[in-house]
C-alpha positions, 0 to 999 in steps of 0.5 A: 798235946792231949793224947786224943790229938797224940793218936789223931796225928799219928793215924793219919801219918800212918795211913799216909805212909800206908798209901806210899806203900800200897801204891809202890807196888809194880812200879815202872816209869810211866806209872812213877811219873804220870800214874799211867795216865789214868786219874780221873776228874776228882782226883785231877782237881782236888790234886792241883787244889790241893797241891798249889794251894799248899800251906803257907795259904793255910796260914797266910789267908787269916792272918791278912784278913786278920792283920790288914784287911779283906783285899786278899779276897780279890785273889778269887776274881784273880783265879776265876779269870785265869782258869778258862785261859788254862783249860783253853789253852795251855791244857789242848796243848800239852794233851795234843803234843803228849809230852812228859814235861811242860819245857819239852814243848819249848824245844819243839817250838824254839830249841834245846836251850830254852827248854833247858833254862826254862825247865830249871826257871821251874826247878829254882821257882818249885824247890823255893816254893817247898822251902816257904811252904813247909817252912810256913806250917811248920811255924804253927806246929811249933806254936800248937804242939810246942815241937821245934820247927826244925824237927817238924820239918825234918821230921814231916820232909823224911815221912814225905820223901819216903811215901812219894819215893816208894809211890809215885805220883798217884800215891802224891795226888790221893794225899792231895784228895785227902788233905782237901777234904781234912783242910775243909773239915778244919776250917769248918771246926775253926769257924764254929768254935771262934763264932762260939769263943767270941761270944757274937753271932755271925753277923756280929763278928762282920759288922765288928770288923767293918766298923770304922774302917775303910779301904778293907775289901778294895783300895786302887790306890797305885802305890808299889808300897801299899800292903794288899794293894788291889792293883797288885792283887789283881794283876799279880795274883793272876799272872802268878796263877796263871803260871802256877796252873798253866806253866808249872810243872807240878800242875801239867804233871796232874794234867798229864796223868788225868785219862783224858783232855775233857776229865783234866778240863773238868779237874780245872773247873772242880779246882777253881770250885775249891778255891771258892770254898776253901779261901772264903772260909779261910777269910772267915777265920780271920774275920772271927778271929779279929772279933776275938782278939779285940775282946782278948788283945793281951793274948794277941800281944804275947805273940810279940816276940820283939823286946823292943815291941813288946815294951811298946806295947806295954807301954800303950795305954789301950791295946787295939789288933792294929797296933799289935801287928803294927809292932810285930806283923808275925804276931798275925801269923802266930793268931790262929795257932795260938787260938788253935792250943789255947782253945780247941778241944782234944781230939780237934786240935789234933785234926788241925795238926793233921790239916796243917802236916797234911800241908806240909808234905802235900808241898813237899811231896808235890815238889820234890815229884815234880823237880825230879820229873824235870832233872830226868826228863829235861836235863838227864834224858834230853842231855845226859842220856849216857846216864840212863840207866840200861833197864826198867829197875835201874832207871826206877832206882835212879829216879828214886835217888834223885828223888830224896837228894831233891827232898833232901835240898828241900827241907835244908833250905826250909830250915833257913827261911824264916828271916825273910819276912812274914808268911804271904812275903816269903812265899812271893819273893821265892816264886816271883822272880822265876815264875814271870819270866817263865810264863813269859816265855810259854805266852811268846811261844804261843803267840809271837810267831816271829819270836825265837830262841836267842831272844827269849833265851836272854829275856828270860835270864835278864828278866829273872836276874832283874827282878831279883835286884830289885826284889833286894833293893826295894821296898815294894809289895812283893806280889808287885814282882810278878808283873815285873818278872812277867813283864820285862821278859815279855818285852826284852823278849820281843824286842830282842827276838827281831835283833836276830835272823827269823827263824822257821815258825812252827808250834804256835798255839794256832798251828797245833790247834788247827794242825792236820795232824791232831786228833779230834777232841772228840776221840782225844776225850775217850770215855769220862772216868771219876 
């Protein structure tokens, strides 16, 4: 690392650690949690964007446009459609029942016992999410800055666990602002330098990479085994965000601390505006970086680690991209941060290092925020209260502590990841199983007034236990999971819920939405705040 990048690196970790700091001053619950329920539109947006977008989309968006083709792209007709049901529905209810998690809602509709399993659904789901995620970005440091992935991850997961510990959740959200705008400004940097290095223009490079090939921005076959299936993209991509943005803690936490229902709607819009940025453009890298390969296809083929592939392809007599991923899909992953070392001038690499640690800790910080929100509030508080400490400072001092052993259980697991598959694969089969059924269980509450807690209750177990055979018993795409999780819960929750006595319905999304009690949008909403 040239010691342009060395400095880059270690200003922006500075004034990380620094936001922590200034933050985690006069601290108390409220502000640790929600961040005083003050934060405005931009911050709101960016932060989810930021936050769920997370580094392993850093990593995986280039390699499948790369490794296989453009069909990933439909993951953006995937969140166009979730998000006008986010802002009108799961966003009125969590402003008009003002609770501090997403699972208190399920107690109020159903009992404590689905709020519990569901809450720690999101607990399993959230802390596999930050095992993936750090352990995705993590790879490419190793690959830029030639550091051992094991010591970015400790190294990354200390310095993450240290700032959100000290401040809170609006030290977490302003990092997310700022990695998305140092995430912006990468990809910017990424694409001239490839358009430049790959000596074509821009028309040049996507005329290249359509040539002689079809299927590489839609195929409906229905294959359960076809690798970016449209089919699959469209039906679990959506169902996956809509219960990342709808149901999962890390999200609802944002809405929670924006001022008001209308600034959290207009954080969601701003949101799905960045996704149209930021994939697009990510896409785009891979595309250039196709046109480069194929002119360079011995770089691309040192990214073999396999001895077994590698002899392959010594072997071929003419390289071409498609054979080498073929050999080793991995070597995908390894493309743009081998382009990154090889070819970005000193000072831009170390703004990519930036980008992708920025990744990292914003999945870090997120995470281990959100988890320990839920272990407090819906396990600790609802179950536990014996162990709620006697004062403000004490109570402050146990979240904390939770905290870093949350952080901690984190970062060990993302040291052990790696055998699971490529990027886009770990990051499915470590969210999909829980996330389906717990989306699951919102839509039944919401929506099926004679549904009940027992039903549910076993739908969500069966359903998560299920998936998870399959998901080691199968081979299908993993994004195939999330219908799968989704769906069998929806339908063993349904059926099993009339096996039981009906139960008193109140809490459905209509009752809450037209209920006397609830404040008109109007005075909800309040004044506007940026």
């Amino acid at each position: 690392m040239h010691i342009l990048d060395i400095i880059t690196v270690v200003a922006y970790l500075f004034f990380i650690i620094s936001l922590g700091i200034y933050f985690g001053r006069n601290q108390d619950r409220e502000e640790f949690f929600v961040a005083g329920g003050s934060m405005g539109f931009l911050t709101v947006g960016l932060s989810v964007m930021a936050t769920l977008f997370s580094s392993n989309s850093f990593v995986f968006y280039p390699s499948a446009a790369l490794g296989d083709s453009l069909k990933i792209a439909l993951s953006l007709i995937a969140f166009t459609m979730m998000t006008p049901i986010v802002i009108k529905v799961f966003i009125p209810v969590y402003a008009r029942l003002r609770v501090e998690t997403a699972y208190e809602y399920l107690e109020k509709r159903y009992d404590v016992y689905v709020r519990s399993v569901a809450s720690g659904l999101f607990v399993l789901l959230r802390i596999g999410w930050m095992a993936s995620a750090t352990y995705a970005a993590s790879v490419v440091v190793k690959q830029v800055s030639g550091i051992d992935e094991t010591v970015v991850i400790v190294g990354l997961g200390v310095i993450s666990i240290g700032y959100t510990m000290l401040g809170g959740l609006r030290a977490v959200m302003w990092t997310d602002v700022i990695q998305f705008f140092i995430f912006a400004l990468t990809i910017l940097a990424a694409l001239i330098l490839i358009i430049s290095k790959s000596n074509a223009t821009l028309g040049e490079i996507f005329s290249n990479y359509f040539d002689g090939r079809s299927g590489t921005v839609v195929d409906f076959e229905l294959s359960m085994t076809l690798k970016y299936g449209s089919w699959a993209i469209l039906i679990g991509v959506f169902l996956e965000s809509l219960s990342a943005f709808g149901v999962d803690q890390v999200a609802v936490q944002r809405y929670l601390a924006g001022s008001n229902e209308k600034n959290v709607k207009r954080g969601a819009w701003l949101n799905l505006g960045g996704m149209w940025v930021v994939i697009p453009g990510l896409l785009a890298i891979g595309v250039g970086l196709y046109t480069y390969f194929g002119n360079n296809p011995l770089e691309l083929a040192k990214l073999v680690e396999s001895p077994e592939a590698a002899e392959k392809l010594d072997a071929a007599s003419i390289l071409t991209i498609e054979q080498i991923v073929q050999a080793d899909p991995k070597s995908a992953d390894r493309a743009m941060p081998e382009f990154v070392r090889v070819h970005f001038p000193p000072g831009l690499a170390g703004l990519f290092l930036a980008a992708l640690m920025a990744a990292i800790m914003s999945s870090i910080d997120s995470g281990i925020h959100s988890v320990t929100t839920a272990i407090v509030v819906d396990f600790r508080d609802r179950l536990l209260p014996n162990f709620t400490p006697k004062t403000e400072k004490g109570d402050l001092v146990f979240i904390r502590i939770t905290l870093v052993l949350v952080g901690a259980l984190a970062v060990g697991l993302a040291c052990m990841v790696g055998d699971m598959g490529d990027v886009f694969d770990i990051g499915k089969k470590l969210t999909a199983a829980f996330g389906g059924p717990l989306l699951a269980v919102f839509l039944l509450a919401l929506f099926d007034r004679r549904s009940n807690g027992m039903g549910v209750l076993l739908s969500a177990v069966l359903a998560t236990a299920g998936t998870l055979v399959l998901m080691y018993t199968q081979p299908w795409f993993s994004v195939w999971y999330w219908p799968i999780g989704f769906g069998s819960s929806i339908i063993l929750g349904m059926t099993l819920s009339r096996c039981f006595p009906v139960q008193p319905t109140e809490y459905t999304y209509q009752q809450i939405m037209s209920s006397a009690n609830s404040e008109d949008e109007d005075e909800v909403s309040g004044s506007d705040s940026v």
